[in-house]
Residue, then its C-alpha position, 0 to 999 in steps of 0.5 A: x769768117x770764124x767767130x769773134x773771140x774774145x780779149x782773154x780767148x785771144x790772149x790764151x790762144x796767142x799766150x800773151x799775159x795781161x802783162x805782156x798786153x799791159x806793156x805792148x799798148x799805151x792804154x791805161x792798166x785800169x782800161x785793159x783790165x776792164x776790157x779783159x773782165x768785160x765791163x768795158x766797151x772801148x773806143x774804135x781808137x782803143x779797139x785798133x791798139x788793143x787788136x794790133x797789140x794781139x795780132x788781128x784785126x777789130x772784127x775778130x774781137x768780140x767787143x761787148x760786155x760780158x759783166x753781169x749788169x746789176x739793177x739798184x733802186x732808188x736814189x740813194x740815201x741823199x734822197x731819203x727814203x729808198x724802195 
């Protein structure tokens, strides 16, 4: 089986445009627009719609995230002090 891809490798490989992929599932615009940046892992339900909107199947999607994931300290300023 060839290497999962991910959503934008798929939609560059297929030539679809976030709108095109926008308008081809009854996902949210913001949820498709995480999924393509990688800051989003969805739902085995939003990861069949979104493969059918581009034409494969949930295996061929790379599904995790690819967003850097930045640590804070502390507890905010409701708490007072942070470290």
């Amino acid at each position: 089986m060839e290497r999962a891809k991910s959503i934008g490798e798929w939609m560059t490989e297929r030539g679809i445009n976030l709108n095109t992929l926008i308008a081809s599932t009854p996902l949210d615009r913001k949820v498709i627009e995480a999924l393509v940046g990688g800051r989003y892992t969805p739902s085995p339900q939003q990861r069949q719609l979104l493969a059918a909107a581009l034409g494969v199947d949930t295996e061929s999607i790379a599904w995790g995230h690819s967003a850097q994931v930045q640590h804070i300290y502390g507890h905010g300023p409701q708490f007072g002090r942070s470290p």
